[in-house]
Each structure stands twice: as C-alpha cells, then as structure tokens.
N, CA, C and O atoms as a printed pandas DataFrame, in Angstrom:
     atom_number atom_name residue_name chain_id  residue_number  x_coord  y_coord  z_coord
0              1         N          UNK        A               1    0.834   -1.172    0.000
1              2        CA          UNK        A               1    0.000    0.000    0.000
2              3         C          UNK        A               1    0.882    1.239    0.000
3              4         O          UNK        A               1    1.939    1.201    0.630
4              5         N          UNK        A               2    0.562    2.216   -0.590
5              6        CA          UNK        A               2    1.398    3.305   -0.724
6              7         C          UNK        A               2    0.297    4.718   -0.512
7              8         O          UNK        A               2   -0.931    4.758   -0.587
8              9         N          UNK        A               3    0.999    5.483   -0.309
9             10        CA          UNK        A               3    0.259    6.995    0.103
10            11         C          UNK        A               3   -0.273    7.504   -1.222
11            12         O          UNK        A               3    0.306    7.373   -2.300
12            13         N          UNK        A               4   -1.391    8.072   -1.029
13            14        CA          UNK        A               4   -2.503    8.637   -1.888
14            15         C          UNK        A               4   -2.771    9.989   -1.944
15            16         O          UNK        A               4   -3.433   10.534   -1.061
16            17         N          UNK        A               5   -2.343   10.559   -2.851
17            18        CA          UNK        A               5   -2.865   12.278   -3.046
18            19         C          UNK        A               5   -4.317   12.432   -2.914
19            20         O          UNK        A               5   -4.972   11.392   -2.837
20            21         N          UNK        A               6   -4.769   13.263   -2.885
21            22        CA          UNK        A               6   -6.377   13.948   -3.482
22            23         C          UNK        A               6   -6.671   15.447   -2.707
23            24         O          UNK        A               6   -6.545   15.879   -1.561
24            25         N          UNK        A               7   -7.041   15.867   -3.746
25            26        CA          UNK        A               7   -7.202   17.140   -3.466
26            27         C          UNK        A               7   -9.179   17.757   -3.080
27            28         O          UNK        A               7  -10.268   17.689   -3.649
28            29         N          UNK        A               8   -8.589   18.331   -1.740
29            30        CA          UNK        A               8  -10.149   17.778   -1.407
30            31         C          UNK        A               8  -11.378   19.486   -1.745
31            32         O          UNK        A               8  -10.845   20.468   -2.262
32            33         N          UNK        A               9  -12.476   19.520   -1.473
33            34        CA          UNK        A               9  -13.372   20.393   -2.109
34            35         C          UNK        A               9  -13.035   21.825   -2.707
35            36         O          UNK        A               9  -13.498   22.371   -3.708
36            37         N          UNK        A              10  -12.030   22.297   -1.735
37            38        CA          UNK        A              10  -11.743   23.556   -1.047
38            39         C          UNK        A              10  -10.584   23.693   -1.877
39            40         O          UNK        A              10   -9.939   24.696   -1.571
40            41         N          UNK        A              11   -9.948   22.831   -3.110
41            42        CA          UNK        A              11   -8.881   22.735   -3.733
42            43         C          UNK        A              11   -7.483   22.668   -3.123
43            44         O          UNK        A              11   -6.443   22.728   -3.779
44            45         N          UNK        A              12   -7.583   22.517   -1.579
45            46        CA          UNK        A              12   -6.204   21.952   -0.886
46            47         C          UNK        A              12   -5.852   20.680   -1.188
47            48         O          UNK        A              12   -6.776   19.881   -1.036
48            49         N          UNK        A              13   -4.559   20.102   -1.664
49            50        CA          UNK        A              13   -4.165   19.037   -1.426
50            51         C          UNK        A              13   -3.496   18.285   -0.362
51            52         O          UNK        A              13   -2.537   18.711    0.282
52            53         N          UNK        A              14   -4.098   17.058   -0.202
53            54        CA          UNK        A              14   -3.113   16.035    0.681
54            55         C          UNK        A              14   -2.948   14.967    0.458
55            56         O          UNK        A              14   -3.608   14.409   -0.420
56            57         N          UNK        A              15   -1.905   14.250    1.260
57            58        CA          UNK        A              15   -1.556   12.717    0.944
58            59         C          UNK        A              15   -1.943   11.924    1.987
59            60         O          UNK        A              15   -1.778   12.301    3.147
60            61         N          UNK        A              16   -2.521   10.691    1.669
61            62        CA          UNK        A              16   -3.272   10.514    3.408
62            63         C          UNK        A              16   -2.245    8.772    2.884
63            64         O          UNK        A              16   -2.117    7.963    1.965
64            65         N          UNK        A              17   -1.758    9.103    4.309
65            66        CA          UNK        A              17   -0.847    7.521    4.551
66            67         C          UNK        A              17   -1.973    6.935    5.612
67            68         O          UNK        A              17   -2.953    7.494    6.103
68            69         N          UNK        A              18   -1.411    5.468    5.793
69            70        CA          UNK        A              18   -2.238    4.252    6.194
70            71         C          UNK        A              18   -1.150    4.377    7.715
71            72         O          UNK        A              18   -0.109    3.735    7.577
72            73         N          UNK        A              19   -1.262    4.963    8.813
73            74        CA          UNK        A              19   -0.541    4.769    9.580
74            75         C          UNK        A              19   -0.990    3.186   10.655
75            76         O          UNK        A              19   -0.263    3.003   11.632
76            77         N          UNK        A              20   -1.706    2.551   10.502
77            78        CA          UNK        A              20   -2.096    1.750   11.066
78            79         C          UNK        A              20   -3.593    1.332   10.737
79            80         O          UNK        A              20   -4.393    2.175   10.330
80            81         N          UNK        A              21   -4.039   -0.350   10.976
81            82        CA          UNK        A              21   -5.304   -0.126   10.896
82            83         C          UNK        A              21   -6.695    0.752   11.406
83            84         O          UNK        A              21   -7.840    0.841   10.963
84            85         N          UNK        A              22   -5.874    1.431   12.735
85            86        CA          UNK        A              22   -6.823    2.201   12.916
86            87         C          UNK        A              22   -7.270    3.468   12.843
87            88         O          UNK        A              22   -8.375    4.000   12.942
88            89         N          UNK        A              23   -5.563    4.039   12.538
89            90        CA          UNK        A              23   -5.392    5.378   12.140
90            91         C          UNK        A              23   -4.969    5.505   10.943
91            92         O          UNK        A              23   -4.278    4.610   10.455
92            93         N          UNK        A              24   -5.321    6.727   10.167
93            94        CA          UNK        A              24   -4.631    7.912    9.067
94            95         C          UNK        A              24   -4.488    8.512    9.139
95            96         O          UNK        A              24   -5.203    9.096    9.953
96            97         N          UNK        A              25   -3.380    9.353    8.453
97            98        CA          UNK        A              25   -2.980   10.353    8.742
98            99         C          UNK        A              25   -2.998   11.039    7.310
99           100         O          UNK        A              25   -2.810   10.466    6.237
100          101         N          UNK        A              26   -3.301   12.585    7.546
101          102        CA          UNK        A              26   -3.493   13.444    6.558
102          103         C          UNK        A              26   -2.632   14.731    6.588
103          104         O          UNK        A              26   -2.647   15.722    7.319
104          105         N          UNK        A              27   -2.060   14.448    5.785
105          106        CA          UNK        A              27   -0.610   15.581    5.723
106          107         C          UNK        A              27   -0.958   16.127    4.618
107          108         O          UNK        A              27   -1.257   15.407    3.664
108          109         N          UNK        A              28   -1.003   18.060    4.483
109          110        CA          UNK        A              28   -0.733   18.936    3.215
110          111         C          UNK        A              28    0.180   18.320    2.874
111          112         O          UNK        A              28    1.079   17.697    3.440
112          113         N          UNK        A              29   -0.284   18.664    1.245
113          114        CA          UNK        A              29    1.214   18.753    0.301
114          115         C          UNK        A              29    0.734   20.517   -0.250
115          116         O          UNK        A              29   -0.145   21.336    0.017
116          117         N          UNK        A              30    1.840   20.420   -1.080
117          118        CA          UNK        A              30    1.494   21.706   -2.284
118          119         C          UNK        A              30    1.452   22.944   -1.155
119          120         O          UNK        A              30    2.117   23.044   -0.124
120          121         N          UNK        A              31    0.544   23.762   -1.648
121          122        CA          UNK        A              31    0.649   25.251   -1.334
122          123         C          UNK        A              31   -0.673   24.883   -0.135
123          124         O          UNK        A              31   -1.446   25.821    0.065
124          125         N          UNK        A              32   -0.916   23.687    0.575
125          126        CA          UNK        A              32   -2.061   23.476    1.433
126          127         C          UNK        A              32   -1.614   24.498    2.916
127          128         O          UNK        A              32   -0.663   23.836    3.331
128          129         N          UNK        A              33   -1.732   25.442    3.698
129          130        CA          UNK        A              33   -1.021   25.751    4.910
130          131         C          UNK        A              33   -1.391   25.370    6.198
131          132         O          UNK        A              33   -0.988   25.716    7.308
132          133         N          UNK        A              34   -2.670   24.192    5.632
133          134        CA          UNK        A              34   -4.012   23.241    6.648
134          135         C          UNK        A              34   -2.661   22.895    7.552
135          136         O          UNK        A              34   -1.500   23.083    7.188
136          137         N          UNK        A              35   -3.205   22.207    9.129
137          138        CA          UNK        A              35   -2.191   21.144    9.398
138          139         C          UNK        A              35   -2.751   19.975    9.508
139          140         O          UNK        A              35   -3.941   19.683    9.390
140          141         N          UNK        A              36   -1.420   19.000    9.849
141          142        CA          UNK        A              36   -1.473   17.410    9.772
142          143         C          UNK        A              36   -3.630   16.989   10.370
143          144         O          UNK        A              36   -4.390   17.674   11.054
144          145         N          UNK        A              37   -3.793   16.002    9.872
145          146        CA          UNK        A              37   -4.643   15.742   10.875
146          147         C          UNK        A              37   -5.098   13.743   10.691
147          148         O          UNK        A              37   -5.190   12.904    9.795
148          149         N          UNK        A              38   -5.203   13.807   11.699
149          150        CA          UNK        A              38   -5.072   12.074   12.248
150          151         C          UNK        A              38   -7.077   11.742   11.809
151          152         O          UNK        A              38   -8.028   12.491   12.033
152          153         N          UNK        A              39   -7.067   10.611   11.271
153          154        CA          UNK        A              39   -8.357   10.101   11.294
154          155         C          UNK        A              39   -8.786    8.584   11.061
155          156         O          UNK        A              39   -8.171    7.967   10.190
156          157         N          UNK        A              40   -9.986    7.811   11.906
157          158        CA          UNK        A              40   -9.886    6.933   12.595
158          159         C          UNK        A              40  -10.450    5.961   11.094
159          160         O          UNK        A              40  -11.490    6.153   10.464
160          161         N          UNK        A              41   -9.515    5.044   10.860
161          162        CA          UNK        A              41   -9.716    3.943    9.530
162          163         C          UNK        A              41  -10.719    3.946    9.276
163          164         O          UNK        A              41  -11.422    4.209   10.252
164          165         N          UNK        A              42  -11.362    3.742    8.206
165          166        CA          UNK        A              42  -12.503    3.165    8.122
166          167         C          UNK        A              42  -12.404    1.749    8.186
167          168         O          UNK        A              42  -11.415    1.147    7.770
168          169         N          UNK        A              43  -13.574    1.096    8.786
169          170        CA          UNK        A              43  -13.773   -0.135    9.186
170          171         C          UNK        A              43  -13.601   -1.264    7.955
171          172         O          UNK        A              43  -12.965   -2.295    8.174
172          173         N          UNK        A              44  -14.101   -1.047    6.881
173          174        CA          UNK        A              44  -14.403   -1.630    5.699
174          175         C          UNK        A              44  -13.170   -1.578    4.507
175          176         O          UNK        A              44  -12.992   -2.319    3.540
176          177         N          UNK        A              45  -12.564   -0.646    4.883
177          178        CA          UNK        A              45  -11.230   -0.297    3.568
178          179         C          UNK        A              45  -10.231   -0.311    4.616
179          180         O          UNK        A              45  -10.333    0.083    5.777
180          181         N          UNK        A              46   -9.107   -0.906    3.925
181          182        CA          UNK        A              46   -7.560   -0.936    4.336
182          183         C          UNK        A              46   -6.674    0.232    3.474
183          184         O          UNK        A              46   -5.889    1.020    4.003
184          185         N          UNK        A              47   -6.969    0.163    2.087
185          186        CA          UNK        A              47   -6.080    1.296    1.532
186          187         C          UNK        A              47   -6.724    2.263    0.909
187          188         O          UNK        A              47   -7.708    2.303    0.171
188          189         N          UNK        A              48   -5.938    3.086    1.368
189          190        CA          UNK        A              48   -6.277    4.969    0.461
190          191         C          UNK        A              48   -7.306    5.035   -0.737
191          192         O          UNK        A              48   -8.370    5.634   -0.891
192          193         N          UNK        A              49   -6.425    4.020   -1.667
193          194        CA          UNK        A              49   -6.653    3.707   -2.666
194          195         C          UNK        A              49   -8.082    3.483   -3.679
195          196         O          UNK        A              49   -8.512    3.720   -4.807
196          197         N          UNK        A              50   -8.385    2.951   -2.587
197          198        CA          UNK        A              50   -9.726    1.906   -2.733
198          199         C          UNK        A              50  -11.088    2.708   -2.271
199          200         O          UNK        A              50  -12.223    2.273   -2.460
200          201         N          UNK        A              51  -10.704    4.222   -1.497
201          202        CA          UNK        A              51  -11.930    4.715   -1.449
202          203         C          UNK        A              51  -12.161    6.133   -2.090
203          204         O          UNK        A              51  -11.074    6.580   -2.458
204          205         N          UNK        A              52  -12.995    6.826   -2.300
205          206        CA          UNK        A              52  -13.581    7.354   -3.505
206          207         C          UNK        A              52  -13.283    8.766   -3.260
207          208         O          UNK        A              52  -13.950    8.913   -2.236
208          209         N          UNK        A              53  -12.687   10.040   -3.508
209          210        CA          UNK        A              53  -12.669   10.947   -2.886
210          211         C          UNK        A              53  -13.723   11.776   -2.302
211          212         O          UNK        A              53  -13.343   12.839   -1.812
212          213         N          UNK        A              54  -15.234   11.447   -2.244
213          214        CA          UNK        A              54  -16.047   12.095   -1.428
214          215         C          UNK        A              54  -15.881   11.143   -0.632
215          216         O          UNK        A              54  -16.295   11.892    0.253
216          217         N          UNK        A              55  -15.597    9.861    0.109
217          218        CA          UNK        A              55  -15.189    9.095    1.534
218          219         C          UNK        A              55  -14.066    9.432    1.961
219          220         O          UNK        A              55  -13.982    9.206    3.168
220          221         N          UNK        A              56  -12.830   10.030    1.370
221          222        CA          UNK        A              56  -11.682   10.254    1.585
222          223         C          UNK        A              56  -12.266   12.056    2.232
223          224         O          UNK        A              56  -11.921   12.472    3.338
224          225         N          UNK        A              57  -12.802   12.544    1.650
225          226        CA          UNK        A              57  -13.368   14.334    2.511
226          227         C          UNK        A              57  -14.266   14.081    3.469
227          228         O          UNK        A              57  -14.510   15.088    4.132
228          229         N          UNK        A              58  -15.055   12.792    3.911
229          230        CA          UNK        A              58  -15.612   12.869    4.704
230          231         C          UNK        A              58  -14.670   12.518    6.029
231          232         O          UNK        A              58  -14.616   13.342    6.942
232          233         N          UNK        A              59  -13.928   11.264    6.107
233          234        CA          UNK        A              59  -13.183   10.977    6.883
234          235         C          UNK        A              59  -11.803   12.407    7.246
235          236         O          UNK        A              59  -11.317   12.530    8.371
236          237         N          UNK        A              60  -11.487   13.126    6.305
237          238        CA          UNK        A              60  -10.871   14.814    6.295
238          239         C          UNK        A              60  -11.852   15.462    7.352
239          240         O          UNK        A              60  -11.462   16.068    8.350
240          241         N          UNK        A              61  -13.119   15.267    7.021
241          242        CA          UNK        A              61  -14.174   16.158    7.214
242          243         C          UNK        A              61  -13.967   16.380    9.348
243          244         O          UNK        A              61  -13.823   17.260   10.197
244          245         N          UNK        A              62  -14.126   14.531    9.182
245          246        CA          UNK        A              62  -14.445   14.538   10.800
246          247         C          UNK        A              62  -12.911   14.079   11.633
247          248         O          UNK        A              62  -12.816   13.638   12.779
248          249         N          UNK        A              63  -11.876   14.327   10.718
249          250        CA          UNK        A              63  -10.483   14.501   11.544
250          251         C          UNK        A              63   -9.834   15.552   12.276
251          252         O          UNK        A              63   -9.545   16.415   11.447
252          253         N          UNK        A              64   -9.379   15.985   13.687
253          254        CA          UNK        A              64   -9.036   16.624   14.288
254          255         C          UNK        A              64   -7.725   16.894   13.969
255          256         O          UNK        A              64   -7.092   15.870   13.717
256          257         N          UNK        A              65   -7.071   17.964   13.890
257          258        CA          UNK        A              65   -5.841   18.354   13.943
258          259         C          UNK        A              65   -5.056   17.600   14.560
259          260         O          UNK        A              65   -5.237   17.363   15.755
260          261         N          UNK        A              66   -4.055   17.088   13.884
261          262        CA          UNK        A              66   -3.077   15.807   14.389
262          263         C          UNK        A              66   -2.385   16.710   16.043
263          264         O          UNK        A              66   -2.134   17.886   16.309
264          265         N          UNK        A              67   -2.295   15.378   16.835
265          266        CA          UNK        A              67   -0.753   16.254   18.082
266          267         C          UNK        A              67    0.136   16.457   17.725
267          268         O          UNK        A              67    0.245   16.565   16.504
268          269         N          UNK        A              68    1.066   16.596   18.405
269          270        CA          UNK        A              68    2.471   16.426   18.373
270          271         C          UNK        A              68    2.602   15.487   18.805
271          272         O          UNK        A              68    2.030   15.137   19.838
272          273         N          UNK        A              69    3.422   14.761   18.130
273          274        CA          UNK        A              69    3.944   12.969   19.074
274          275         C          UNK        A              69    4.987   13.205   19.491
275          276         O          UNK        A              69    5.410   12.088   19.789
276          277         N          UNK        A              70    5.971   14.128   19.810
277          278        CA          UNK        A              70    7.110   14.712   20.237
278          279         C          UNK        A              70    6.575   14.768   21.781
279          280         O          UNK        A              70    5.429   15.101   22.081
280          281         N          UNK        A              71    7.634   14.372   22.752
281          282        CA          UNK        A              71    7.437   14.461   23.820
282          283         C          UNK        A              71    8.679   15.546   24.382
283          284         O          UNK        A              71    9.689   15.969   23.820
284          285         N          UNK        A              72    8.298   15.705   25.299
285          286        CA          UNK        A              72    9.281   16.698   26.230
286          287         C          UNK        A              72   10.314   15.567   26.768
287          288         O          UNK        A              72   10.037   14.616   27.499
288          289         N          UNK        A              73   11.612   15.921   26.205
289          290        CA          UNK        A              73   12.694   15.285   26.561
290          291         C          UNK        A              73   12.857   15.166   28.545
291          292         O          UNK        A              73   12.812   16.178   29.244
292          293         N          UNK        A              74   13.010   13.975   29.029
293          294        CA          UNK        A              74   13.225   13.785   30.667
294          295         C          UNK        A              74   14.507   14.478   30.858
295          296         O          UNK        A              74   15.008   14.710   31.958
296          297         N          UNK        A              75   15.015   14.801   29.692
297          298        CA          UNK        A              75   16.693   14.902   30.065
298          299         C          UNK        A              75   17.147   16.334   30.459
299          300         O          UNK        A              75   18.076   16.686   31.186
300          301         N          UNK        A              76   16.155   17.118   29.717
301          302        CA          UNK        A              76   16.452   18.678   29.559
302          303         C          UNK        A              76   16.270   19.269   30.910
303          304         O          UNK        A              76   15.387   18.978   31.716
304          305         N          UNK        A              77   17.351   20.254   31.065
305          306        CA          UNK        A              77   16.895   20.879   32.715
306          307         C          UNK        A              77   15.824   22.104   32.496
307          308         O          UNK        A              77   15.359   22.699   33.468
C-alpha cells in the first residue's frame, strides 16, 4: 500500500498515509497551509486507494488536527 494524493473540495491538497489499521494520517502537500490531521480507519477499507474521494473528505471532514507525538525530553533541565 502506498500513500494517496487527493485534493479535497476547497482545492487543498493532501496525501493521506495508512498509519495503522486504525489510524490515518493526513498531511498537506502543495501550497495546502491546513495542518497534519489524524483520522480513525474506516472499518471496511484498508487502503487509500480503494476509497472514492467524497469518503476520503468525509473521513478529512471529521479529523481533528493531528498532536504532536514529540514528547518533552526527561533529560532537559
């Protein structure tokens, strides 16, 4: 499986990788200045690929702005 462009209503583009079965992740490309945002698999599809770009904006639709997975180093004083 490999990462999937589509450019969604609003003419921003992104590439949504398969970070796990239960998550995706949706990263701008191009001139998008959106940020990252995480959204929960769909139950029925495994790859990008395979779903249609109005299922690919809905799952956009109801994704929250990704975290930071960066943690605060224990080490730093």
């Amino acid at each position: 499986m490999g990462d999937r462009r589509f450019v969604d209503r609003d003419g921003r583009g992104w590439e949504v990788r398969n970070r796990s079965q239960a998550e995706w992740d949706f990263e701008p490309v191009g001139g998008n200045p959106g940020p990252a945002r995480t959204a929960p698999a769909p139950g029925y599809e495994r790859d990008p690929y395979e779903l249609s770009i109005e299922e690919l904006q809905r799952l956009l639709d109801g994704a929250p702005p990704a975290r930071s997975r960066s943690k605060p180093s224990p080490f730093k004083e």
